[in-house]
ChimeraX commands (.cxc) that place a marker at each C-alpha (Angstrom):
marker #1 position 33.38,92.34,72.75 radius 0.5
marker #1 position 29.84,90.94,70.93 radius 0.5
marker #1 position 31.52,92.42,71.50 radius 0.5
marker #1 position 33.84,92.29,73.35 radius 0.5
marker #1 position 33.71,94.71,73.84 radius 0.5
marker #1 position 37.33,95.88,73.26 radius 0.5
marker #1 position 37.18,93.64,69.87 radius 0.5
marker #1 position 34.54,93.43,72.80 radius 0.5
marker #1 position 31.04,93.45,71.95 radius 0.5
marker #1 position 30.42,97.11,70.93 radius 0.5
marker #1 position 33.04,98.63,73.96 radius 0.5
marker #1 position 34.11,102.07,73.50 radius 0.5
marker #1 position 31.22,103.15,70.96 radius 0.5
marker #1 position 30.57,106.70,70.93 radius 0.5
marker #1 position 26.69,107.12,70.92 radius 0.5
marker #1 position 24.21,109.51,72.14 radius 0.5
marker #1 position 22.02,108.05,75.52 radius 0.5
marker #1 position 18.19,108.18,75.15 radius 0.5
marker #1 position 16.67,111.39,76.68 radius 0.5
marker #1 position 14.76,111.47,79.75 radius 0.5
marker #1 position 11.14,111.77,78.41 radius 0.5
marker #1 position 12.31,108.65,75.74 radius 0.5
marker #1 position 13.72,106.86,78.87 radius 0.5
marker #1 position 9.82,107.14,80.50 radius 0.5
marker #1 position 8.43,105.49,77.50 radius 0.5
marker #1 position 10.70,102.84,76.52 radius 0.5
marker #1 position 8.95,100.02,78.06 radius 0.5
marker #1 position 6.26,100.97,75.69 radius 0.5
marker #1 position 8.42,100.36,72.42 radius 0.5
marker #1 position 9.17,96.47,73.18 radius 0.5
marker #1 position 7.65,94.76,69.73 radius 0.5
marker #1 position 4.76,92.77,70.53 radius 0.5
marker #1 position 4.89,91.24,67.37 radius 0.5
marker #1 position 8.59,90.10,66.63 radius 0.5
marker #1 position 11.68,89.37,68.79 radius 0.5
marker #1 position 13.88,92.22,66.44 radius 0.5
marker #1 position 17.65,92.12,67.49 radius 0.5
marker #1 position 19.94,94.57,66.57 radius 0.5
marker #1 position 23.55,93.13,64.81 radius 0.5
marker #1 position 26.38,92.93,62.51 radius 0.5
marker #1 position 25.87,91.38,59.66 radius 0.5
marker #1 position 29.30,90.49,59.25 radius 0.5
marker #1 position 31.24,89.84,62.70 radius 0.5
marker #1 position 31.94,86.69,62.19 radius 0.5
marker #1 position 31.95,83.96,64.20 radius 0.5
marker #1 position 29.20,85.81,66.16 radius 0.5
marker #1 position 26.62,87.49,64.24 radius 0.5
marker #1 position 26.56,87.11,60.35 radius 0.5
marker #1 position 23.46,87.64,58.39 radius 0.5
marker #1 position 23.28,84.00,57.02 radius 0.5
marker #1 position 22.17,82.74,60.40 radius 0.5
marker #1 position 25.61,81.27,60.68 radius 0.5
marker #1 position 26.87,82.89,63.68 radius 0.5
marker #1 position 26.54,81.75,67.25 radius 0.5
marker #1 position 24.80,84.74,68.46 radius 0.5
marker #1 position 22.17,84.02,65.88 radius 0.5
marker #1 position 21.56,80.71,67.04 radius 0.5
marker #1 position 21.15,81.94,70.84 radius 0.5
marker #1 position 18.79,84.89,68.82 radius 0.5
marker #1 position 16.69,82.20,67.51 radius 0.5
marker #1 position 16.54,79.98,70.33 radius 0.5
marker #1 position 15.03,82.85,72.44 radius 0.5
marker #1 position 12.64,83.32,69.47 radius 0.5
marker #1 position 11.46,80.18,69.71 radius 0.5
marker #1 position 10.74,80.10,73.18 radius 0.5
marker #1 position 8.85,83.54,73.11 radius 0.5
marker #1 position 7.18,82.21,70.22 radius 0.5
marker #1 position 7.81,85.24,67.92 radius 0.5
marker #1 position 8.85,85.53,64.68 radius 0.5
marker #1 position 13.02,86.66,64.52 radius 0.5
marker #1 position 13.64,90.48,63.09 radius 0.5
marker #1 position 17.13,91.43,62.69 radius 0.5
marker #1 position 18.64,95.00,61.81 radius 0.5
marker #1 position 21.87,94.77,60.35 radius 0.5
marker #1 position 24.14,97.67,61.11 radius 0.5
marker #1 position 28.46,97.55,61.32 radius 0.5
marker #1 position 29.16,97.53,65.05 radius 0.5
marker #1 position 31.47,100.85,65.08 radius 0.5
marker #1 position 30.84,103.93,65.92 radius 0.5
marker #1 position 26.58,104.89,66.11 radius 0.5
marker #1 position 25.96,101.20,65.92 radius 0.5
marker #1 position 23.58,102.13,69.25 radius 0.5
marker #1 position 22.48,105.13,68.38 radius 0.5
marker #1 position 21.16,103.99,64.82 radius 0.5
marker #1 position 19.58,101.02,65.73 radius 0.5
marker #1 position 18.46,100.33,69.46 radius 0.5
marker #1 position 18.13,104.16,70.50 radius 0.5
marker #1 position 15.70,104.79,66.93 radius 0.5
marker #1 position 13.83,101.67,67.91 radius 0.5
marker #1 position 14.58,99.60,65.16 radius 0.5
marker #1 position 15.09,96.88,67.41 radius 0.5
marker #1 position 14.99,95.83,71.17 radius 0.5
marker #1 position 17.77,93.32,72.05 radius 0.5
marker #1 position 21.41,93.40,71.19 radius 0.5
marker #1 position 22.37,90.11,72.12 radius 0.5
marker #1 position 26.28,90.25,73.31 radius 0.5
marker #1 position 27.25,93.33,74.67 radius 0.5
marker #1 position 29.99,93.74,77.50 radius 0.5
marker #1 position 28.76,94.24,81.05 radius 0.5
marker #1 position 28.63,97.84,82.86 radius 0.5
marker #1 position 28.83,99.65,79.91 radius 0.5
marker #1 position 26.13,102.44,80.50 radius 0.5
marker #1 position 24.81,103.26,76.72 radius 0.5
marker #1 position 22.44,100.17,77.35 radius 0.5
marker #1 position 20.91,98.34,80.36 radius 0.5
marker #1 position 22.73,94.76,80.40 radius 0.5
marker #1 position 20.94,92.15,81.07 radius 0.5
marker #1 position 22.24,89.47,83.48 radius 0.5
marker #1 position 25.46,87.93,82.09 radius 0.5
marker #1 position 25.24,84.41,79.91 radius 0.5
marker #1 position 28.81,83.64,79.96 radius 0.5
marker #1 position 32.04,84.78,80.61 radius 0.5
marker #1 position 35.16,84.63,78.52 radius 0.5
marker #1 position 38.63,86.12,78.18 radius 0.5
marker #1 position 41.04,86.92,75.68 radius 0.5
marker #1 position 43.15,83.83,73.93 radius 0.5
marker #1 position 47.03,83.54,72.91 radius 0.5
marker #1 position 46.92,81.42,69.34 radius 0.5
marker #1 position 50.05,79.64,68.16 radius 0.5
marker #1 position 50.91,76.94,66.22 radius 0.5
marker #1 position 49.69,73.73,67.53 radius 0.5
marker #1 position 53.60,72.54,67.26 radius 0.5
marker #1 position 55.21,75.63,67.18 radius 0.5
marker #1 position 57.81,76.84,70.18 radius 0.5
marker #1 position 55.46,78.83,71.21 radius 0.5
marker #1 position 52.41,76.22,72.03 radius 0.5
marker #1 position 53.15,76.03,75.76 radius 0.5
marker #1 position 52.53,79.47,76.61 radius 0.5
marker #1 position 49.89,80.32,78.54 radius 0.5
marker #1 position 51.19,84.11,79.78 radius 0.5
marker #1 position 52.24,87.12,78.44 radius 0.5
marker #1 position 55.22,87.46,80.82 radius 0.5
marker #1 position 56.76,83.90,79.76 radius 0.5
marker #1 position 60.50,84.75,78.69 radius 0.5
marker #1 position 59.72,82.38,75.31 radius 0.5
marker #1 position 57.33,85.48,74.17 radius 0.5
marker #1 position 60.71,87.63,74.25 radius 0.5
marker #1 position 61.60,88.98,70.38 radius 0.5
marker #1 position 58.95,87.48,69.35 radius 0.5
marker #1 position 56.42,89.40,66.88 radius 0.5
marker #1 position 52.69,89.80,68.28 radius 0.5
marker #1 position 49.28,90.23,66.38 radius 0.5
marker #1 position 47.20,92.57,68.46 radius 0.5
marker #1 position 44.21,94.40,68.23 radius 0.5
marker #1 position 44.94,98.34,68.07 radius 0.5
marker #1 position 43.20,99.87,71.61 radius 0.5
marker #1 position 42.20,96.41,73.21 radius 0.5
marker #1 position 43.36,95.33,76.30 radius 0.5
marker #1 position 45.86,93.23,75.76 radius 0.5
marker #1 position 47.72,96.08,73.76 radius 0.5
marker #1 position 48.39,97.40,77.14 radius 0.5
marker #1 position 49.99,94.00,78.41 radius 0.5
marker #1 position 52.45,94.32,75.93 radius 0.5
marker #1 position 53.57,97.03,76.64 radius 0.5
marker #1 position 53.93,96.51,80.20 radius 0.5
marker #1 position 55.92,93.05,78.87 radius 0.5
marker #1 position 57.80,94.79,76.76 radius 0.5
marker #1 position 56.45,93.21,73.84 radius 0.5
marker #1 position 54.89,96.27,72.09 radius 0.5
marker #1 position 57.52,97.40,69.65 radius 0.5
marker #1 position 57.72,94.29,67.68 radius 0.5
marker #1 position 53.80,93.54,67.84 radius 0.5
marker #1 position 51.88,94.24,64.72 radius 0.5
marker #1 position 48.88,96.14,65.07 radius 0.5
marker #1 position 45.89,95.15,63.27 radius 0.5
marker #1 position 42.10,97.46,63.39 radius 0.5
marker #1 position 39.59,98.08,66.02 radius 0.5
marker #1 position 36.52,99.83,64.66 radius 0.5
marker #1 position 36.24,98.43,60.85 radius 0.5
marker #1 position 33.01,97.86,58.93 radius 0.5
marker #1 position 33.60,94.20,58.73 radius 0.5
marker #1 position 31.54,93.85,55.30 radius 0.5
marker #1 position 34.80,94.86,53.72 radius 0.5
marker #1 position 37.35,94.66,56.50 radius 0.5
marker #1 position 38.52,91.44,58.27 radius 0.5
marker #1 position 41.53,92.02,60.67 radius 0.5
marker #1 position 40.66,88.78,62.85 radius 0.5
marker #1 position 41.16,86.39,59.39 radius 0.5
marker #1 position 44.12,88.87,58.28 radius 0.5
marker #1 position 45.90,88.09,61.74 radius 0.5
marker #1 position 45.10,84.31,61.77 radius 0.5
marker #1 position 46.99,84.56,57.85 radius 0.5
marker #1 position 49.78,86.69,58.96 radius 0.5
marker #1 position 50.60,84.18,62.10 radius 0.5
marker #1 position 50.06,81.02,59.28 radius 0.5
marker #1 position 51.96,82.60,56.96 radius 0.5
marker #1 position 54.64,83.59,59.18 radius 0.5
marker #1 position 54.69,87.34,59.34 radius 0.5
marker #1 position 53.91,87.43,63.00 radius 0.5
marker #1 position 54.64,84.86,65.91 radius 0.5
marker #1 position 51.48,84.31,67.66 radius 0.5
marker #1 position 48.22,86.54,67.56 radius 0.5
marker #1 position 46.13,87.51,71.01 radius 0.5
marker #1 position 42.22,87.78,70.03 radius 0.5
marker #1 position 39.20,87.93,71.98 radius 0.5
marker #1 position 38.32,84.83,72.99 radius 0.5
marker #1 position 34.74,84.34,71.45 radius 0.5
marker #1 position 36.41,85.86,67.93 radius 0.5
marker #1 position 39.85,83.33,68.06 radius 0.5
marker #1 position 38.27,80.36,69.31 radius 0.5
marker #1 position 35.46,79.65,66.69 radius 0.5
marker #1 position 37.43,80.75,64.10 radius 0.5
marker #1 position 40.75,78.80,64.71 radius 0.5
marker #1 position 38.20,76.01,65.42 radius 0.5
marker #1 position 36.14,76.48,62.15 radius 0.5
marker #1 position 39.16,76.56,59.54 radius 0.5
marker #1 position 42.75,76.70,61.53 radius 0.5
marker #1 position 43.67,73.14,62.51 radius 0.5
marker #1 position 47.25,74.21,63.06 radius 0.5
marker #1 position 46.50,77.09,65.05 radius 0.5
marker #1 position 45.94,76.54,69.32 radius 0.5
marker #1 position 43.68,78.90,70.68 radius 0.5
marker #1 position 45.38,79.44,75.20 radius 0.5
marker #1 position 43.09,81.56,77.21 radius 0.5
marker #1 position 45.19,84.12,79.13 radius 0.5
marker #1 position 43.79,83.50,82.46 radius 0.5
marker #1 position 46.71,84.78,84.65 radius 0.5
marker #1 position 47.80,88.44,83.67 radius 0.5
marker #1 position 48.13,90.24,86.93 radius 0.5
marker #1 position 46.85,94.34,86.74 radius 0.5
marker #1 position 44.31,96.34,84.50 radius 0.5
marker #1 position 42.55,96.59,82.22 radius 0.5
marker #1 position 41.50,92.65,82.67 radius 0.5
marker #1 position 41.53,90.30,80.25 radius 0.5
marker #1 position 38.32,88.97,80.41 radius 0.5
marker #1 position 34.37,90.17,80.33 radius 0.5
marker #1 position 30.97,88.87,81.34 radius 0.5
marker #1 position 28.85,89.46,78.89 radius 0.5
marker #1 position 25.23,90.32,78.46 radius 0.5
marker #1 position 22.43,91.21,75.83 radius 0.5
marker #1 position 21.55,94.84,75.78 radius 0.5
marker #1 position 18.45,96.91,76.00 radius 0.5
marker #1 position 17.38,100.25,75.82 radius 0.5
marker #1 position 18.20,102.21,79.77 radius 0.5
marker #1 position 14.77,102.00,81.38 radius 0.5
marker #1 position 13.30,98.81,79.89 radius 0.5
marker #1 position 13.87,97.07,83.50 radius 0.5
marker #1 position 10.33,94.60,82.65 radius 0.5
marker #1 position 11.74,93.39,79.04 radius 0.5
marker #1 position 15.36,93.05,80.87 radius 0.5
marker #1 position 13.79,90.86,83.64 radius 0.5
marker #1 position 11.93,88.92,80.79 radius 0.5
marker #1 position 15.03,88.00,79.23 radius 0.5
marker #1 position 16.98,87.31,82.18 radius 0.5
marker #1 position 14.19,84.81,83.31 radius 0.5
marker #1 position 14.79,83.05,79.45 radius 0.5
marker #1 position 18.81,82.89,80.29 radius 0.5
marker #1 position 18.24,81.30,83.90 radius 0.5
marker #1 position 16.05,78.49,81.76 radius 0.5
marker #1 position 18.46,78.43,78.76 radius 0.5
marker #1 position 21.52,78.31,80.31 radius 0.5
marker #1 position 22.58,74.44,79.32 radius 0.5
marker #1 position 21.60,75.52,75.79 radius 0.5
marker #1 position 23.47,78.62,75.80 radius 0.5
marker #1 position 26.55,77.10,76.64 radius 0.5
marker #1 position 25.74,73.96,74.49 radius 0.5
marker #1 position 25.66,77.14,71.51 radius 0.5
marker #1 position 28.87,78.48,72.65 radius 0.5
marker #1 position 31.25,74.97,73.56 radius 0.5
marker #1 position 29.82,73.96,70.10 radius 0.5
marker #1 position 30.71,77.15,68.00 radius 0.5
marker #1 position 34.54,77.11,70.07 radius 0.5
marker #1 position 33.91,80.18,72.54 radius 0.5
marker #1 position 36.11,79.69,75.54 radius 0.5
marker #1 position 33.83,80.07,78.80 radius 0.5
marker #1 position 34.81,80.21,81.97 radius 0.5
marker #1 position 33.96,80.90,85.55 radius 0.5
marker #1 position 32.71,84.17,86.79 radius 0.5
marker #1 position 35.47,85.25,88.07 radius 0.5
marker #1 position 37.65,84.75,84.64 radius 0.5
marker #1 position 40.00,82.57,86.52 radius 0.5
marker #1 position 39.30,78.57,85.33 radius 0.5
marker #1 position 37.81,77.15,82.01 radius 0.5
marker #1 position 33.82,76.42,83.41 radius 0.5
marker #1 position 33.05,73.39,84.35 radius 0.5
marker #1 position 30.00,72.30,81.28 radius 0.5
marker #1 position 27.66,69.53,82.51 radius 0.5
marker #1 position 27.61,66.84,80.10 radius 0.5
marker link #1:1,2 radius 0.2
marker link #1:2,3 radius 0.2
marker link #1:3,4 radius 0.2
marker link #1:4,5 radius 0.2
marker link #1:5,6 radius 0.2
marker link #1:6,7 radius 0.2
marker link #1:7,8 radius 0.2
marker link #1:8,9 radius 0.2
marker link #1:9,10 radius 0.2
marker link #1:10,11 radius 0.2
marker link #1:11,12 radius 0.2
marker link #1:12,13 radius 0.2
marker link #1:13,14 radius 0.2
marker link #1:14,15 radius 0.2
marker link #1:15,16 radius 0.2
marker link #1:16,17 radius 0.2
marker link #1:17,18 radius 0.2
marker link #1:18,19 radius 0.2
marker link #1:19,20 radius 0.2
marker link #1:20,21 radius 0.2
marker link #1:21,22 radius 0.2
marker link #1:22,23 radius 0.2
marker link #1:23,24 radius 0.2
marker link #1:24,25 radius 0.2
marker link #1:25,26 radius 0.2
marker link #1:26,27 radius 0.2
marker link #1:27,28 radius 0.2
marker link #1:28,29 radius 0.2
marker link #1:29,30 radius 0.2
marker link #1:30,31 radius 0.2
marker link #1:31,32 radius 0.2
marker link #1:32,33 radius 0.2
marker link #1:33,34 radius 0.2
marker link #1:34,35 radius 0.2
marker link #1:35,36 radius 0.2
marker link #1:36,37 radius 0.2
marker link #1:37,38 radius 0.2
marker link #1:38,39 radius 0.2
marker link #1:39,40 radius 0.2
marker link #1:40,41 radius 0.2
marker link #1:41,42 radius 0.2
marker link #1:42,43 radius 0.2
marker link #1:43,44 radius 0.2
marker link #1:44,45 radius 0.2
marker link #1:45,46 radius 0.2
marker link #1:46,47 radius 0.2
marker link #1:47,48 radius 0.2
marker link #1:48,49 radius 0.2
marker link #1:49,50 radius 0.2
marker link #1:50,51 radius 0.2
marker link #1:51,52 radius 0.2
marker link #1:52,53 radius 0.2
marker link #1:53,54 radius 0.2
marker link #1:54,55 radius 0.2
marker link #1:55,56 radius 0.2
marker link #1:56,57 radius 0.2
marker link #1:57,58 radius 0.2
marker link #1:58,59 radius 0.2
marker link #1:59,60 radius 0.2
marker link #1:60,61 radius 0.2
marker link #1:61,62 radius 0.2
marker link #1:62,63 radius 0.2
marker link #1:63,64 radius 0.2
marker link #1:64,65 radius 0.2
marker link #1:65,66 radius 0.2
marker link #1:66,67 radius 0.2
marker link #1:67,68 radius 0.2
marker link #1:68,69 radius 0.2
marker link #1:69,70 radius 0.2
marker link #1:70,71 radius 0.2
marker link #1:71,72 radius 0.2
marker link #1:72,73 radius 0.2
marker link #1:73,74 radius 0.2
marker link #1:74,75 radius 0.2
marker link #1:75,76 radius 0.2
marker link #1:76,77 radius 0.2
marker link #1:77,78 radius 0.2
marker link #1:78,79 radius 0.2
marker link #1:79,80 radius 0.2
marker link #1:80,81 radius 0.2
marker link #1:81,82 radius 0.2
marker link #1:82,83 radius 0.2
marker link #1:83,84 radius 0.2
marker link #1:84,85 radius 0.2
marker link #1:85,86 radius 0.2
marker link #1:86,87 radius 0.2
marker link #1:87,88 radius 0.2
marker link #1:88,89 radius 0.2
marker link #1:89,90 radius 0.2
marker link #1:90,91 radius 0.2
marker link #1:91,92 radius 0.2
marker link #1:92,93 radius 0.2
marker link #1:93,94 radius 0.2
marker link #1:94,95 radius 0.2
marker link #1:95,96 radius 0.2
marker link #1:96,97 radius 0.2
marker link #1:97,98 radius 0.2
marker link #1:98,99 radius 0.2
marker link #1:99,100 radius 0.2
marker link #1:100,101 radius 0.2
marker link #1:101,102 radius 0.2
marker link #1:102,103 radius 0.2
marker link #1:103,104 radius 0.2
marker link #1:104,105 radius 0.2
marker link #1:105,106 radius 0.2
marker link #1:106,107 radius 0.2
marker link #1:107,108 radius 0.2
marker link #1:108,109 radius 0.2
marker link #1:109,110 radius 0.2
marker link #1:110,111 radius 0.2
marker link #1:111,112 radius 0.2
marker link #1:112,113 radius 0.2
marker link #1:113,114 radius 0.2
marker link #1:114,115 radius 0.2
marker link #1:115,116 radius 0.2
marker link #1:116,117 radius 0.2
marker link #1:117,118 radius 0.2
marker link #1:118,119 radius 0.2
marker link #1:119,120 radius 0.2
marker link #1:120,121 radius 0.2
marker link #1:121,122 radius 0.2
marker link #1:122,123 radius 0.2
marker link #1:123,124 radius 0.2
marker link #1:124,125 radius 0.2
marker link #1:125,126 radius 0.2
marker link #1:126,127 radius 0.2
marker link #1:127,128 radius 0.2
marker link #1:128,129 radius 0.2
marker link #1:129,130 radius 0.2
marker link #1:130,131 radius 0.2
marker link #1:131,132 radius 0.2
marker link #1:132,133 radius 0.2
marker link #1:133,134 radius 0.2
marker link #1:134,135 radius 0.2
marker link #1:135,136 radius 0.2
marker link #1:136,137 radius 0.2
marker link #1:137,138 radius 0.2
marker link #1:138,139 radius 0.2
marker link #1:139,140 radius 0.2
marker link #1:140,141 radius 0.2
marker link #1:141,142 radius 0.2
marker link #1:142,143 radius 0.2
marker link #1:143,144 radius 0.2
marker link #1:144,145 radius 0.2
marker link #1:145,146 radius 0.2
marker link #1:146,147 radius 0.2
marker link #1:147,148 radius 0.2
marker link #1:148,149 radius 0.2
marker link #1:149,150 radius 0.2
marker link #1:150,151 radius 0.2
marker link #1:151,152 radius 0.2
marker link #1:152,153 radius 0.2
marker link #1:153,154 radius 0.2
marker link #1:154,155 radius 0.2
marker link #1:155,156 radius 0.2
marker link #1:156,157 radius 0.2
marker link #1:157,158 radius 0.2
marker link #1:158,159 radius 0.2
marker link #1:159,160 radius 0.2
marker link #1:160,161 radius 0.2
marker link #1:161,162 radius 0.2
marker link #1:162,163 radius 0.2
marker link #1:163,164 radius 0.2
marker link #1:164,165 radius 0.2
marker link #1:165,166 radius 0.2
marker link #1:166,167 radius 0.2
marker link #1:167,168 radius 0.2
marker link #1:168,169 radius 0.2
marker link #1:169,170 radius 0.2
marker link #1:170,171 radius 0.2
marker link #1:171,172 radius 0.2
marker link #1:172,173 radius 0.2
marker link #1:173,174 radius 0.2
marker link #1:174,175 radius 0.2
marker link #1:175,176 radius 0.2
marker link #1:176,177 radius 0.2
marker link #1:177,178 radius 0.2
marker link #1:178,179 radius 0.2
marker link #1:179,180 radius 0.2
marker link #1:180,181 radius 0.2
marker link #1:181,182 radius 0.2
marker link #1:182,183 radius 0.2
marker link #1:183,184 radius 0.2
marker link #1:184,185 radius 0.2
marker link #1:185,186 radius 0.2
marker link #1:186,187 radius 0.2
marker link #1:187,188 radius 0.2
marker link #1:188,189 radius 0.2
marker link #1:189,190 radius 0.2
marker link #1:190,191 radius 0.2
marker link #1:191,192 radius 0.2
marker link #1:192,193 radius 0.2
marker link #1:193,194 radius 0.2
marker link #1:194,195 radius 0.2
marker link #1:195,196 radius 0.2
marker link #1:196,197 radius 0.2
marker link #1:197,198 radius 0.2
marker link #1:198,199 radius 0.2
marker link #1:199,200 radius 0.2
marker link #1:200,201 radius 0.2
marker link #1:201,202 radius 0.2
marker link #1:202,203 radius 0.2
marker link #1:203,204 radius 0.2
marker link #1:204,205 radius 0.2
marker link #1:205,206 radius 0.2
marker link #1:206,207 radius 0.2
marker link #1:207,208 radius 0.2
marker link #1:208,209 radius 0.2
marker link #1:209,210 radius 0.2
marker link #1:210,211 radius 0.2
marker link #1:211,212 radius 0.2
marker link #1:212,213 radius 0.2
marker link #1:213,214 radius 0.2
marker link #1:214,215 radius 0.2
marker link #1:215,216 radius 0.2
marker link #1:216,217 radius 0.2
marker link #1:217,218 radius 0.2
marker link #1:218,219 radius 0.2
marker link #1:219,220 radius 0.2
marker link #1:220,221 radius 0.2
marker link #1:221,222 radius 0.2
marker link #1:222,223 radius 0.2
marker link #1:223,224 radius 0.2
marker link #1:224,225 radius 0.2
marker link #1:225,226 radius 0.2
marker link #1:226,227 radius 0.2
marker link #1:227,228 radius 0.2
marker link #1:228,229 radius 0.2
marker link #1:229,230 radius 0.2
marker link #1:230,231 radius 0.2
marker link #1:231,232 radius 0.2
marker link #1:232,233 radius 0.2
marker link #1:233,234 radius 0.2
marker link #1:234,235 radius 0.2
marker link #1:235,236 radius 0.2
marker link #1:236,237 radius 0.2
marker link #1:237,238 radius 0.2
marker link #1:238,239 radius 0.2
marker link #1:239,240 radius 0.2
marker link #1:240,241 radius 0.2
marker link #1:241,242 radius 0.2
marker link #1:242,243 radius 0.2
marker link #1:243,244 radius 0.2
marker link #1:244,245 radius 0.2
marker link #1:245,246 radius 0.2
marker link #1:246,247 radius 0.2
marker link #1:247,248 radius 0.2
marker link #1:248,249 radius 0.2
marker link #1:249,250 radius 0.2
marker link #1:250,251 radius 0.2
marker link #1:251,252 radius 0.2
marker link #1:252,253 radius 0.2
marker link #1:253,254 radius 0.2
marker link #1:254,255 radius 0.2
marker link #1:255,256 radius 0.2
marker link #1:256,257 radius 0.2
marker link #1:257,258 radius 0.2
marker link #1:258,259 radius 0.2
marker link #1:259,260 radius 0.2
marker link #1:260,261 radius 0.2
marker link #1:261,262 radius 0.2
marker link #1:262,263 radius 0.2
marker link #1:263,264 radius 0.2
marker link #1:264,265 radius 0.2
marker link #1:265,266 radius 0.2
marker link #1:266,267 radius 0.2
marker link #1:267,268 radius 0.2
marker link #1:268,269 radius 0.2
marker link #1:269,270 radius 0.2
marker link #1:270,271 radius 0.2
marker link #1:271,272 radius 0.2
marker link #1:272,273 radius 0.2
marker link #1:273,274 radius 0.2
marker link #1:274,275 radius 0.2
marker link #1:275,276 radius 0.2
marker link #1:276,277 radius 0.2
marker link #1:277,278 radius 0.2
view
């Protein structure tokens, strides 16, 4: 979650749903003049408001080709983030946003990705790729309170050594993704599970000792990964269908944005890295 979302894009945000008489007239509050996306301004690696984040990039590419000037409004994706921005009509798009959640409609989904074990690069740990492996045993694990691999651990076994690091944080002032990426460096914990498109860029970005493992094989619910979408207000079906037709087009680019920034991808199903054309 952005996302993701369980550390998900915006999963589990407690908002109020548009009203029916709003619902009849959304279509009608689409800018004409702007392509105005709703966002974090600090969830980094995916929305920042320096431009810097990959979901900017994808925000400005789809600018570009609806030849309209970029808008952002910047609000902390916790709790209201829908209600204050996309529901008030501050803005029209929010661009990664968890499929089947039913605050928004959800576009169709532009990629897929799953939650990632990081280790050291030549630690003990390195070879790991699944939660029940007998080498995670005693060992200390970051996790993100609430998400779902918090649940994993527990059914491991794993949960009363883990350290549990914040959900829902204004990100401004709070960063428990870069405290749990120092904390495994540093020592204090073992290995750290993020969200994939969170753990990948970063450890990419500024970790070089750090390996970012996609768990692809834990067996049960809640599941590990998400497809995930952009987000508009429940009724715009024309402005969804407009967008979708700009992912079917974009795709290679898309996935050019996310391989490039370190986002894991993979197939629909969550099962295998995709398969990127060169």
């Amino acid at each position: 979650m952005r996302h993701v979302a369980p550390v998900l894009i915006a999963a589990g945000l407690a908002v109020a749903s548009l009203g029916g008489a709003a619902r009849a007239q959304t279509s009608d509050l689409v800018s004409k003049t702007a392509f105005r996306v709703c966002a974090d301004p600090a969830n980094r690696p995916m929305s920042v408001d320096d431009g810097s984040g990959f979901e900017n990039r994808i925000a400005e590419l789809f600018s570009a080709d609806l030849g309209l000037p970029l808008e952002y409004t910047w609000y902390p994706m916790a709790t209201g983030f829908i209600r204050r921005t996309l529901a008030e009509n501050r803005c029209d798009v929010v661009i990664g946003y968890a499929q089947g959640d039913e605050l928004v409609l959800n576009t169709n989904h532009y990629y897929t990705s799953a939650y990632v074990l990081i280790t050291a690069a030549d630690g003990p740990l390195a070879g790991v790729t699944a939660l029940a492996d007998p080498a995670l045993k005693g060992k200390r694990i970051g996790v993100v309170a609430g998400s779902a691999p918090a649940t994993h651990l527990v059914h491991h076994g794993l949960m009363p050594l883990a350290k549990g690091y914040d959900l829902f944080v204004d990100r401004r002032y709070q960063d428990p993704s870069g405290d749990m990426l120092a904390d495994l460096e540093s020592g204090v914990i073992d290995a750290a599970i993020l969200w994939g498109p969170i753990g990948g860029p970063l450890v990419k970005d500024a970790h070089p000792g750090l390996k970012t493992t996609p768990l692809l094989s834990e067996p049960g619910q809640p599941k590990m990964f998400y497809r995930i979408t952009m987000g508009v207000r429940q009724g715009e079906k024309a402005w969804s269908r407009k967008l979708n037709s700009l992912i079917r087009r974009d795709q290679e680019k898309i996935d050019a944005i996310l391989a490039e920034a370190g986002v894991p991808i993979l197939d629909d199903m969550g099962t295998a890295l995709k398969n990127l054309s060169p």
